[in-house]
BAFI-3210 file (N, C-alpha, C; in Angstrom, 3 decimals, decimal comma, padded with zeros to 6 digits):
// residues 288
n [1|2|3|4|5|6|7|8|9|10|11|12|13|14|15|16|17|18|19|20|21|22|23|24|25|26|27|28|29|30|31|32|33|34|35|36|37|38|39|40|41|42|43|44|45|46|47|48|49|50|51|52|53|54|55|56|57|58|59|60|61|62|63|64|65|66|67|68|69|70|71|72|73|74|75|76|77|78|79|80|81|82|83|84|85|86|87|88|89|90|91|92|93|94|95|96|97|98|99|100|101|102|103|104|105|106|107|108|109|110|111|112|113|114|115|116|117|118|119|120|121|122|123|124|125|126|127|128|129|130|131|132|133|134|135|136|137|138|139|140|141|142|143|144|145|146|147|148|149|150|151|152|153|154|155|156|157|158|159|160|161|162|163|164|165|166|167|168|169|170|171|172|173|174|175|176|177|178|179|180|181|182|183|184|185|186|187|188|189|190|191|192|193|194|195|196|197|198|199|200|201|202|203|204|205|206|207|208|209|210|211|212|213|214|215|216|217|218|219|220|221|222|223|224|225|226|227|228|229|230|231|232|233|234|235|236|237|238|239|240|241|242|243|244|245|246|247|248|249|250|251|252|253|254|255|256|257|258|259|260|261|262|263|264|265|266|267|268|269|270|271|272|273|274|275|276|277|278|279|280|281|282|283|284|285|286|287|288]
n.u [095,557|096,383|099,662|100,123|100,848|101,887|102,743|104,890|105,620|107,558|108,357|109,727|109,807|109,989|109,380|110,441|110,864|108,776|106,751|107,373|108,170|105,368|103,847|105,795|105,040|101,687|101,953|102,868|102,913|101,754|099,883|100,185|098,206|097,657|099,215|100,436|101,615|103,672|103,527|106,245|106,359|106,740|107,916|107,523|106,071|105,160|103,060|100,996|101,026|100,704|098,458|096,307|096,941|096,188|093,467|092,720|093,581|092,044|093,201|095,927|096,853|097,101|099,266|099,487|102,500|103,239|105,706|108,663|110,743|113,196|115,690|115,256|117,782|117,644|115,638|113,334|112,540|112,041|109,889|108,029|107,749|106,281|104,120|102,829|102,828|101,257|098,297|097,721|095,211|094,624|095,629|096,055|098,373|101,469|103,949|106,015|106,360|109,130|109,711|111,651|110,391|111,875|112,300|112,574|111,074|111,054|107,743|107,541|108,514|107,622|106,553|108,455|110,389|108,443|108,501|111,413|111,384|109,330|110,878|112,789|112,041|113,550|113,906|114,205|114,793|114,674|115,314|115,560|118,369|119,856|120,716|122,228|121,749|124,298|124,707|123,313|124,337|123,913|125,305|126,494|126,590|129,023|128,286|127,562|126,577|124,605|123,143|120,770|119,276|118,038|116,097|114,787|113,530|111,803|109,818|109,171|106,868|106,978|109,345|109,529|108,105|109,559|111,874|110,908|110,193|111,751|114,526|114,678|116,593|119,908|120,994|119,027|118,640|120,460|120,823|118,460|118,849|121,129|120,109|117,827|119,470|120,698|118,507|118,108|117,202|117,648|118,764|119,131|120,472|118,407|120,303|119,574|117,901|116,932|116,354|116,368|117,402|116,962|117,923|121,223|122,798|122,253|122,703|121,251|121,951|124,331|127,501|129,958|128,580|126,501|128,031|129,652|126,945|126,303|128,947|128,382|125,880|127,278|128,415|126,431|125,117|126,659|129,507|132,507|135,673|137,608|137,290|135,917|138,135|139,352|137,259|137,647|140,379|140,520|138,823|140,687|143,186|142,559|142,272|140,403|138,539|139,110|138,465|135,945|136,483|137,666|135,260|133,664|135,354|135,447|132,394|132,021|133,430|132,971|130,888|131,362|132,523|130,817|128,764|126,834|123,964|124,092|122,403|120,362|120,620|122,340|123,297|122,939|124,670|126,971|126,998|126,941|129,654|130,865|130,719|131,925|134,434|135,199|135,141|137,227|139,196|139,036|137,539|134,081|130,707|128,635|129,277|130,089]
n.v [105,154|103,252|101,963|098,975|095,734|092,976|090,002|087,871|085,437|082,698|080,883|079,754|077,587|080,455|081,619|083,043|085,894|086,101|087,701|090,537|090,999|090,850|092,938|095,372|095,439|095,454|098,128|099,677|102,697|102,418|099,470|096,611|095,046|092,066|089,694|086,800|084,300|081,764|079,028|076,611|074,066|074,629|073,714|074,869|077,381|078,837|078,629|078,961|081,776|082,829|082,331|083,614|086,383|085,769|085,980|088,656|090,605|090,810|090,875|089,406|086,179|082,263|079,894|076,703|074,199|070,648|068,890|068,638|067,228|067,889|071,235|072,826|073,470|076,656|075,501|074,557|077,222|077,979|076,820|077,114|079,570|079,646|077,897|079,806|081,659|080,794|080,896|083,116|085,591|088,556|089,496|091,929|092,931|095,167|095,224|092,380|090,749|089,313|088,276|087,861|085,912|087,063|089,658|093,604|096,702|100,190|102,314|103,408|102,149|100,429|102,010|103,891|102,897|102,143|104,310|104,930|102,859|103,804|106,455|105,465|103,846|101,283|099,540|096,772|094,873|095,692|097,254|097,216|097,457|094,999|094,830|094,130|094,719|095,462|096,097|097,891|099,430|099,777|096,974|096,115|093,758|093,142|093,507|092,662|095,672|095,354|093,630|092,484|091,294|087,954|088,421|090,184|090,846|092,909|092,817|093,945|093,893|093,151|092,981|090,291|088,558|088,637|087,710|084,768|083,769|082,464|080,607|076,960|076,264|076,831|079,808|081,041|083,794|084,883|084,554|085,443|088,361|088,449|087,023|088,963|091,123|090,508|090,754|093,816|095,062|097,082|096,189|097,249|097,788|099,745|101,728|103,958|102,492|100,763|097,305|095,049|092,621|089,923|087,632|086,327|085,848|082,776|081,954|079,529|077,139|076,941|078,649|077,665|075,687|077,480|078,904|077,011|075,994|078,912|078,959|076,411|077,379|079,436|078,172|076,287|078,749|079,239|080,528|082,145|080,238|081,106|083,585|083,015|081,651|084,239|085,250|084,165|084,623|087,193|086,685|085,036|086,790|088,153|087,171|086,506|086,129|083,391|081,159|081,317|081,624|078,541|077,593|078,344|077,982|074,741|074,220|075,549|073,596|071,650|070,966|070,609|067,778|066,593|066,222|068,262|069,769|072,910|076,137|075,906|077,120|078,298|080,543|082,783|082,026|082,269|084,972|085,862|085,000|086,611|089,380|088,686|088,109|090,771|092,031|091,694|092,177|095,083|096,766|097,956|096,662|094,790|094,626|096,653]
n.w [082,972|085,754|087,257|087,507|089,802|090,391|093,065|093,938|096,119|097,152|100,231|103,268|105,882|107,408|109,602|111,985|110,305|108,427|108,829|109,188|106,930|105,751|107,311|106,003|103,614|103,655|104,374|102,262|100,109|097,647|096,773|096,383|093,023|093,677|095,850|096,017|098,133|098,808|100,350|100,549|101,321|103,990|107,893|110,243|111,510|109,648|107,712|109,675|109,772|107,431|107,267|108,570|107,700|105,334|105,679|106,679|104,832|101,531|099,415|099,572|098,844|099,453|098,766|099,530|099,374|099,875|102,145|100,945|101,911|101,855|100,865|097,486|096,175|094,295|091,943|093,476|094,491|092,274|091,077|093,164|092,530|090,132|090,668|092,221|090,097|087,921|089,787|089,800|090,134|088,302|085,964|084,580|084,559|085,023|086,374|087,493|089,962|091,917|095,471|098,601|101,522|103,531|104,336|104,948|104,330|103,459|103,544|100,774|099,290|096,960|095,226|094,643|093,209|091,001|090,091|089,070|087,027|084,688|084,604|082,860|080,038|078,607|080,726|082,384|084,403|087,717|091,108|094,563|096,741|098,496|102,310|105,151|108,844|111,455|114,261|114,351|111,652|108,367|105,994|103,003|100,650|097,699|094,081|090,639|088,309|086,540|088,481|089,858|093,147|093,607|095,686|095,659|093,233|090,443|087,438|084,063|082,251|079,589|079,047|080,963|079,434|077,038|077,950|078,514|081,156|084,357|084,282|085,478|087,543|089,950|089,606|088,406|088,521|087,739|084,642|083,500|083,469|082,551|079,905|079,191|079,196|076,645|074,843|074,701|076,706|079,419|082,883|086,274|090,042|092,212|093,981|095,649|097,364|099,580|101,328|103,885|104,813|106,903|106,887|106,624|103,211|101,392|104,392|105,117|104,069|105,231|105,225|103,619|101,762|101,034|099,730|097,867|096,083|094,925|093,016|091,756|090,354|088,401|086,885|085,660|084,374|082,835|082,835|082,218|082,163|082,521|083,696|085,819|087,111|087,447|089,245|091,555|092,206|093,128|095,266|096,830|097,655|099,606|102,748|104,558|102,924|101,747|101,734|100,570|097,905|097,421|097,658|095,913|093,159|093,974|093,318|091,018|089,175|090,200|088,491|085,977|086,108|087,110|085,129|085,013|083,257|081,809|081,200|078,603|076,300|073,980|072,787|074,716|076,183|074,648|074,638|077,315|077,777|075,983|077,471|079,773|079,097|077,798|079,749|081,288|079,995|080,408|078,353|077,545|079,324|080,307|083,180|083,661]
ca.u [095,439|097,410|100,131|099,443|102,299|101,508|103,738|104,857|106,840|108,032|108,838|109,853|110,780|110,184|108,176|111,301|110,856|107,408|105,724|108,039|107,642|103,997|104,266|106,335|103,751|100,551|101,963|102,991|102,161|101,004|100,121|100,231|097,089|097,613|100,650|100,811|102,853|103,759|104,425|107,263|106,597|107,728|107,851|107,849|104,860|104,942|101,549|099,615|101,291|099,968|096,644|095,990|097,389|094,996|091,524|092,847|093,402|091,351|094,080|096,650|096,547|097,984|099,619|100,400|102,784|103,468|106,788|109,356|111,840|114,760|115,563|115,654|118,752|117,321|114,730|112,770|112,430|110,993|108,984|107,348|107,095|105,747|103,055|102,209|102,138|099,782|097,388|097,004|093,783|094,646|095,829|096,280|099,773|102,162|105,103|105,769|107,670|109,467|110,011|111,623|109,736|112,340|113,037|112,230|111,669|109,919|106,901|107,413|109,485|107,531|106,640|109,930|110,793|107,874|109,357|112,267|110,822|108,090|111,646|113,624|111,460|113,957|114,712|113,532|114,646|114,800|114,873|116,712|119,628|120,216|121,725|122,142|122,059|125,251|124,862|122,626|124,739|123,887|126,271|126,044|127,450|129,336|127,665|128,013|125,899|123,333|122,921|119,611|119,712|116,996|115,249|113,561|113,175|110,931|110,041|108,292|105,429|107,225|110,669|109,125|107,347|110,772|112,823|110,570|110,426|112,624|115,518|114,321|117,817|120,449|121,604|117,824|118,923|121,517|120,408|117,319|118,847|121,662|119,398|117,616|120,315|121,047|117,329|118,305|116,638|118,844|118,769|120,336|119,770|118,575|120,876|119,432|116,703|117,615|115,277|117,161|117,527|116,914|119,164|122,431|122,540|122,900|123,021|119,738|122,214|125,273|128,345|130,633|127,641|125,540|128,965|129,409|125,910|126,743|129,782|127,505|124,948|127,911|128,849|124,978|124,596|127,691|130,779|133,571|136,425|138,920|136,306|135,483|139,537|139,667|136,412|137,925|141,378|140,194|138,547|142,407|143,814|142,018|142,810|138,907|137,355|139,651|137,623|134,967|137,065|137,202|134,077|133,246|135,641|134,719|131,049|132,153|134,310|132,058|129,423|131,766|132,933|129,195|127,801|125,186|123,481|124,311|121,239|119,716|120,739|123,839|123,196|122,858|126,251|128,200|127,266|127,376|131,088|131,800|130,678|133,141|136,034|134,936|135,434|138,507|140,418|138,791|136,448|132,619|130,352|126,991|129,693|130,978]
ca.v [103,977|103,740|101,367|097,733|094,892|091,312|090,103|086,642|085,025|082,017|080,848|077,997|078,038|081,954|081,807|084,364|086,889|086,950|089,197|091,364|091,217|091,288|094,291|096,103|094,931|095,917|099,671|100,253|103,721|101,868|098,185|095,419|094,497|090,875|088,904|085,306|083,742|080,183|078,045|075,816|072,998|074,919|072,651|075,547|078,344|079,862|078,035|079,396|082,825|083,135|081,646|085,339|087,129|085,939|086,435|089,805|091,213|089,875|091,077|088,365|084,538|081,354|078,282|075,528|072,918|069,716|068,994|067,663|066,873|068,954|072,185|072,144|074,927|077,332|074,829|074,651|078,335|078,424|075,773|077,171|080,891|079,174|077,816|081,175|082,334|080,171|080,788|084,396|086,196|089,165|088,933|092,846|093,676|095,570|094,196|091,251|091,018|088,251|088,631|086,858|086,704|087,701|091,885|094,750|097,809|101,198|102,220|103,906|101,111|100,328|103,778|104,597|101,246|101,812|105,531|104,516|101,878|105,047|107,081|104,458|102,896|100,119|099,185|095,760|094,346|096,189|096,307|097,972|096,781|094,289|095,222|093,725|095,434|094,991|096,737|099,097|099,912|098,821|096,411|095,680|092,723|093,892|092,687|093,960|097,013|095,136|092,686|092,513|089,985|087,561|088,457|091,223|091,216|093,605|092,779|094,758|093,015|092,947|091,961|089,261|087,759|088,685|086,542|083,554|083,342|081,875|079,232|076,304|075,952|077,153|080,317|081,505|085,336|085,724|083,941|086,262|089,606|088,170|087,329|090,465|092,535|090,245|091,152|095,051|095,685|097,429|095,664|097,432|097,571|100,963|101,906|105,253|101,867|099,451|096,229|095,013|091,387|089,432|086,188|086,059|085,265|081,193|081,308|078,377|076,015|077,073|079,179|076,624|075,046|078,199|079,507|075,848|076,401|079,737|078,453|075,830|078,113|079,756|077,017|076,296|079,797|079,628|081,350|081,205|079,507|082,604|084,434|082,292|081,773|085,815|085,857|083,626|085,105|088,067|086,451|084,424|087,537|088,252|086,022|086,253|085,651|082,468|080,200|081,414|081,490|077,549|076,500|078,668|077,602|073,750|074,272|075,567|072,782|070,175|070,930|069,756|066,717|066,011|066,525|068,919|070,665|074,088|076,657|075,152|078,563|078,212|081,872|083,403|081,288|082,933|086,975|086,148|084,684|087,566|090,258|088,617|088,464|092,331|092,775|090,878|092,840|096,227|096,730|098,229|095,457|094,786|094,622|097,829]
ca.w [083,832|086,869|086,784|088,646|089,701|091,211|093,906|094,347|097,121|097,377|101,369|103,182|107,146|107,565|110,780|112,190|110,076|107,477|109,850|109,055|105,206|105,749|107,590|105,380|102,350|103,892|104,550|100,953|099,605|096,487|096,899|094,801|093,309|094,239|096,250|096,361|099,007|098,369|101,280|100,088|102,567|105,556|109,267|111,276|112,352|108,859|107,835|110,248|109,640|106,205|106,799|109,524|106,988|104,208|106,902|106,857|103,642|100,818|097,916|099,669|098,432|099,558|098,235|100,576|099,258|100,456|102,394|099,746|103,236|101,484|100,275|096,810|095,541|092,817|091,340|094,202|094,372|090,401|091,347|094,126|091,712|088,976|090,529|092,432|088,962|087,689|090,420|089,836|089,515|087,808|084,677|083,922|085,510|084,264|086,804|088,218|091,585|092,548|097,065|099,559|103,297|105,174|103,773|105,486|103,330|103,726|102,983|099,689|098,148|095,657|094,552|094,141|092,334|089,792|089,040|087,935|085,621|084,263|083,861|081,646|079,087|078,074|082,110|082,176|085,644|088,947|092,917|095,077|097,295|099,929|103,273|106,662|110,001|111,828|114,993|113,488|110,928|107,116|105,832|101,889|099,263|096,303|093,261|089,336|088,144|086,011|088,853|090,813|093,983|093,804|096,819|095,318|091,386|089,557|085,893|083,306|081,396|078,426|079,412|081,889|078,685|076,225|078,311|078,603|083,219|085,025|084,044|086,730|088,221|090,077|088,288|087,247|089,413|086,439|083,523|083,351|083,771|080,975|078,787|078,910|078,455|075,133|074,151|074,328|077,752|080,885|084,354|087,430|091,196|092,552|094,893|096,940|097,594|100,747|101,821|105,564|104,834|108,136|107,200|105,254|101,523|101,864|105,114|105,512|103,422|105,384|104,502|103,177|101,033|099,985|098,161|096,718|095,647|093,927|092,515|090,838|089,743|087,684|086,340|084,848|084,265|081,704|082,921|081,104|083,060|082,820|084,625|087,100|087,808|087,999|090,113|092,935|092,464|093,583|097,037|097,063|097,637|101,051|103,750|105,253|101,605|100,649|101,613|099,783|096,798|097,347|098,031|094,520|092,583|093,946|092,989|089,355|088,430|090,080|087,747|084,914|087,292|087,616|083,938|085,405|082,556|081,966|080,267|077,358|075,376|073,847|072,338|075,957|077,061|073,884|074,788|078,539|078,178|075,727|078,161|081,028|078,690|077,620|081,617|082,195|079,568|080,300|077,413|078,069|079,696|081,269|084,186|084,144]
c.u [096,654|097,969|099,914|100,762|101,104|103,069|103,653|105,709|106,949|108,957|109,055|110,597|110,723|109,474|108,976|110,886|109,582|106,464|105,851|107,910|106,600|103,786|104,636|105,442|102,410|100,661|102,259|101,736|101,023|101,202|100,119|098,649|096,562|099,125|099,741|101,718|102,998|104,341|105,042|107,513|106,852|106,808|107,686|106,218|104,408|103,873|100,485|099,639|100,479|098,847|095,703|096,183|096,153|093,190|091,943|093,035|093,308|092,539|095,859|096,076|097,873|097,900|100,444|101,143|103,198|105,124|107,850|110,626|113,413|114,197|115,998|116,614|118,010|116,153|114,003|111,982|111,531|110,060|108,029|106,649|106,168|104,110|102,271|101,677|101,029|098,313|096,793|095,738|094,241|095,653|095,912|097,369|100,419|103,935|104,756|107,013|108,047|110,217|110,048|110,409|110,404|113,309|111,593|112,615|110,686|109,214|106,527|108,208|109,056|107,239|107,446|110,856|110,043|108,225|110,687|112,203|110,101|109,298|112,430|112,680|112,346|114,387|113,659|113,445|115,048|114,640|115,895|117,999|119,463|120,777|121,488|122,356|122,938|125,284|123,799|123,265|124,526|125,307|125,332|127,001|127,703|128,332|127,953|126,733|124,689|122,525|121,829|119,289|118,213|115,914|114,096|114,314|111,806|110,973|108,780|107,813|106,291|108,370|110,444|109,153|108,481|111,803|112,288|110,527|111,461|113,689|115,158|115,565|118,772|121,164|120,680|118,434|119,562|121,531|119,062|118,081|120,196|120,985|118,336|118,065|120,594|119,930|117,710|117,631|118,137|118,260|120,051|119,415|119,724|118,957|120,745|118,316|117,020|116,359|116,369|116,643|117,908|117,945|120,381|122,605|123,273|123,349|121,429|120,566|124,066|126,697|129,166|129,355|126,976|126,800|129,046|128,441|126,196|127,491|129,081|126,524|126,053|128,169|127,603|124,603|125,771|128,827|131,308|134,584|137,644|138,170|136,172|136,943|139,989|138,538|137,207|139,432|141,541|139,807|140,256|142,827|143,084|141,456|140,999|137,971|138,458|138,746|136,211|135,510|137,378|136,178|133,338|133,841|135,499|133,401|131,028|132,799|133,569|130,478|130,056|132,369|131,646|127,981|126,803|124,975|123,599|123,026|121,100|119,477|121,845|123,626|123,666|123,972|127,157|128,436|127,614|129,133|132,057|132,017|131,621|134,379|136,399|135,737|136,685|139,786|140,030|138,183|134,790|131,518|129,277|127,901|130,061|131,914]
c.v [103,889|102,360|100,418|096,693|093,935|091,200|088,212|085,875|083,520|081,793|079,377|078,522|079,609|082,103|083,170|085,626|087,198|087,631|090,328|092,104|091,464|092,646|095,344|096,809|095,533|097,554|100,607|101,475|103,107|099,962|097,574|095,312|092,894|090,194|087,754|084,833|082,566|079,545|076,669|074,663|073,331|074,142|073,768|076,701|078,955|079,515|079,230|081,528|083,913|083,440|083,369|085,660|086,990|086,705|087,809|090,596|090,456|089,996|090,167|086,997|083,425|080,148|077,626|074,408|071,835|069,784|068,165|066,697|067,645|070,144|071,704|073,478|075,270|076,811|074,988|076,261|078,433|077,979|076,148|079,189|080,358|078,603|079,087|081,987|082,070|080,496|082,799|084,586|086,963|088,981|090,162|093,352|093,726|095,116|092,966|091,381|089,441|088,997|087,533|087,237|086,737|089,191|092,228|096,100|099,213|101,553|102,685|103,463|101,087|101,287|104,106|103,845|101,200|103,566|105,837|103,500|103,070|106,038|106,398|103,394|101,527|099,662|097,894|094,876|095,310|095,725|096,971|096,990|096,194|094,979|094,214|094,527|094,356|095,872|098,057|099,967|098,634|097,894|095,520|094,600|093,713|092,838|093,682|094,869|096,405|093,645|093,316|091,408|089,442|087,678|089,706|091,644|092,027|093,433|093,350|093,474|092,264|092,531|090,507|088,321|087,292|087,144|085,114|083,065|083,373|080,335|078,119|075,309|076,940|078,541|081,270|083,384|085,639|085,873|085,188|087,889|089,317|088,257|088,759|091,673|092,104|090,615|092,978|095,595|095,696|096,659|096,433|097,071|098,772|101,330|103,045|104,122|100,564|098,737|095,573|093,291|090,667|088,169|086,470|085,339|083,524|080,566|079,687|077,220|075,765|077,646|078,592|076,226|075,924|078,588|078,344|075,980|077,629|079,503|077,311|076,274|078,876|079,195|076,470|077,406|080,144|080,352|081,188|080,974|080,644|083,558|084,092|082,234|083,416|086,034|085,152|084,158|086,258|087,813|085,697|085,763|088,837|087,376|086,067|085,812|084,105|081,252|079,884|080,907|079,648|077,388|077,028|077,943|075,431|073,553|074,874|074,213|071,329|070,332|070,377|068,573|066,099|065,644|066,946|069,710|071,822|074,413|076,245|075,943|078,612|080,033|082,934|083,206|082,523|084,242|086,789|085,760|086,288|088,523|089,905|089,278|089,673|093,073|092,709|091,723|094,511|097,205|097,227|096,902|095,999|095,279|096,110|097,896]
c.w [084,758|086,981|087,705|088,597|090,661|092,119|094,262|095,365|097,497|099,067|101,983|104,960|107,537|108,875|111,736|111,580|109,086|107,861|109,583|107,674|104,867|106,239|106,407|104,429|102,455|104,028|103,318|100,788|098,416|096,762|095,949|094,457|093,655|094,571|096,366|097,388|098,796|099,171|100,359|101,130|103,767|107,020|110,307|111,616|110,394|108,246|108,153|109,952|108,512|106,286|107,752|108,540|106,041|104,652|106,890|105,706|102,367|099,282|098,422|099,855|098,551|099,216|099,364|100,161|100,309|100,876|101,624|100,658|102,751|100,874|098,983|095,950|094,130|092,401|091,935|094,328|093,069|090,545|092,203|093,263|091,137|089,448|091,064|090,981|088,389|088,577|090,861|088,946|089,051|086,461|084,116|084,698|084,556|084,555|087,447|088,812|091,951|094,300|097,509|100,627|103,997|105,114|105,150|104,688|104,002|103,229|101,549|098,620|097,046|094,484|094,059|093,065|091,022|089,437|088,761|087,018|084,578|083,900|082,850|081,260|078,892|079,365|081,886|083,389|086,654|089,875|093,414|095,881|098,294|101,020|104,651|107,915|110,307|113,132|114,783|112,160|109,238|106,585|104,285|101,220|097,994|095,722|092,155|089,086|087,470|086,855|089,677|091,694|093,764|095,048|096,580|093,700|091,308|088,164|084,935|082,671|080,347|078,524|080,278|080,125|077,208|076,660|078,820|080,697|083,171|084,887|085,685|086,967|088,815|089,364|087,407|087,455|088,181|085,036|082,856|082,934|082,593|079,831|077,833|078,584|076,963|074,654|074,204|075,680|078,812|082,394|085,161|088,906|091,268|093,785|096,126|097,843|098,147|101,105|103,007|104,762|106,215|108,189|105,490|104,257|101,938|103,113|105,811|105,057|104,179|104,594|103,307|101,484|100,419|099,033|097,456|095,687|094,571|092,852|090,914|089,794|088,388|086,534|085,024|084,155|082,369|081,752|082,322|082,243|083,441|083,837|085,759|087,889|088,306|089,331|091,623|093,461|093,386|095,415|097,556|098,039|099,288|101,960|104,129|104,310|101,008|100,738|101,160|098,365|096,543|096,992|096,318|093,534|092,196|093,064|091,451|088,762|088,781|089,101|086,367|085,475|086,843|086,507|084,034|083,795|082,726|080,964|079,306|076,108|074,628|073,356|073,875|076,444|076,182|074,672|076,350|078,666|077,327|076,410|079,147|080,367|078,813|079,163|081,612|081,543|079,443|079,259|078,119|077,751|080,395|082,926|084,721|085,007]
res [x|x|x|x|x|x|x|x|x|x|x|x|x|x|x|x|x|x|x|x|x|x|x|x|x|x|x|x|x|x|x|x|x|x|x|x|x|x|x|x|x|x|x|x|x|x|x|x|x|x|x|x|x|x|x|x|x|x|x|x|x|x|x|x|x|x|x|x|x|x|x|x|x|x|x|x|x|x|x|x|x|x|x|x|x|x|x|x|x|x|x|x|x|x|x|x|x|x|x|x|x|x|x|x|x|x|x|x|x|x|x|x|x|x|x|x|x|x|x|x|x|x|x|x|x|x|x|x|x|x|x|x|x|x|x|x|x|x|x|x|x|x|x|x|x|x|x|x|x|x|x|x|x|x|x|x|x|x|x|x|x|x|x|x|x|x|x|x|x|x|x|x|x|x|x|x|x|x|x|x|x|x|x|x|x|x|x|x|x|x|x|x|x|x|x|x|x|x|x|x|x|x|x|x|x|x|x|x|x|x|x|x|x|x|x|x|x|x|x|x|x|x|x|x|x|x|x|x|x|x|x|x|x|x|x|x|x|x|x|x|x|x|x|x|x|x|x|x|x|x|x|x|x|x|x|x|x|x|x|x|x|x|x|x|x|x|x|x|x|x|x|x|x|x|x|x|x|x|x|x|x|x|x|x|x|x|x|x]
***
């Protein structure tokens, strides 16, 4: 039996660039056997964008929500999966894709994405790498080795269903691919495997505010506080990243300021704070 994935996307405001994602999507060597797109309230063209899209190929389906008048960080996003999930027809997939709409990948992405899942049995999350054109030249984000950016998740059947979805907050991108490594499954990104990201990570919520945002998500996600003081130390220590290193370290410390709820795991908090420490003092780590 030949292996099958669902595809869900969550959008909001994309009228710029889901042409683009559609595109990409429809040229796949191997397609999905069903995407979802999930309008997330969007005010702008992306509506009508969809609604072509669906009159045209019968194995894409759309959800229209209502406009909530804000974005809603992280939650919003689960919220707008979750019901895509629910509203699938097929019901025999082996992955499940979480996609933004505003990548650009080539046509043998996912091909290449489901044979390295088919070579490592215990790989549990995948996706290849972010980049931005900069002139025509790629331009990538660091990130750690078992990290996979939310804009394009891949999850095996059985790790999807291991780790229970998506945490519906701030924080779900990390929480997932933690927990999975505490269940015994590997998560990386595959790096010979680029998707052209049309808008900059947080930039819809603004610079200043999407790192706050991050910062926060940390914070929910369970850092430990030595970590978080090494992670911003690090942006300190280059005059063009300090003000990132604020607006993070803000957005961690106002989440204990704020009594936001952090994951509802305490198990998941312990191994994810031990794996930092593991890092911080040079010990083998999810981080490598």
């Amino acid at each position: 039996m030949s292996i099958q994935y669902v595809v869900i996307s969550p959008v909001r405001d994309e009228e710029m660039h889901l042409r683009s994602t559609i595109e990409s999507m429809v040229s796949q060597a191997i397609r999905p056997i069903e995407w979802v797109i999930v309008n997330d309230g969007s005010t702008d063209g992306t509506a009508g964008i969809i609604d072509e899209c669906i009159a045209t190929y019968p194995w894409i389906h759309a959800i229209h929500r209502p406009n909530r008048g804000f974005r809603k960080s992280g939650g919003g996003v689960v919220e707008a999966f979750n019901e895509g999930l629910g509203a699938l027809a097929s019901k025999d997939w082996d992955f499940i894709v979480k996609l933004d709409g505003d990548l650009a990948f080539e046509p043998d992405y996912f091909q290449r994405c489901l044979t390295e899942f088919a070579d490592e049995p215990r790989l549990g999350i995948g996706g290849g790498v972010i980049c931005y054109l900069d002139n025509g030249t790629k331009r990538f984000e660091d990130g750690p080795a078992f990290h996979v950016r939310g804009a394009t998740k891949i999850y095996r059947r059985t790790c999807w269903e291991a780790i229970g979805g998506f945490w519906p907050a701030p924080g779900w991108d990390t929480i997932d691919e933690v927990k999975a490594n505490m269940l015994g499954w590997s998560t990386r990104s595959f790096t010979k495997l680029h998707l052209v990201h049309h808008r900059l990570t947080g930039s819809a919520d603004g610079r200043w505010s999407g790192t706050v945002k991050n910062g926060r998500a940390d914070y929910i996600s369970g850092y430990h506080p030595l970590f978080m003081v090494a992670k911003c130390a690090r942006r300190l220590a280059s005059r063009q990243s300090a003000p990132d290193a604020l607006a993070l370290m803000y957005g961690f410390v106002s989440g204990y300021l704020k009594r936001i709820p952090q994951v509802d795991d305490p198990g998941l908090i312990a191994y994810l704070r031990r794996e930092q420490l593991y890092r911080l003092f040079g010990r083998q780590t999810i981080w490598r």
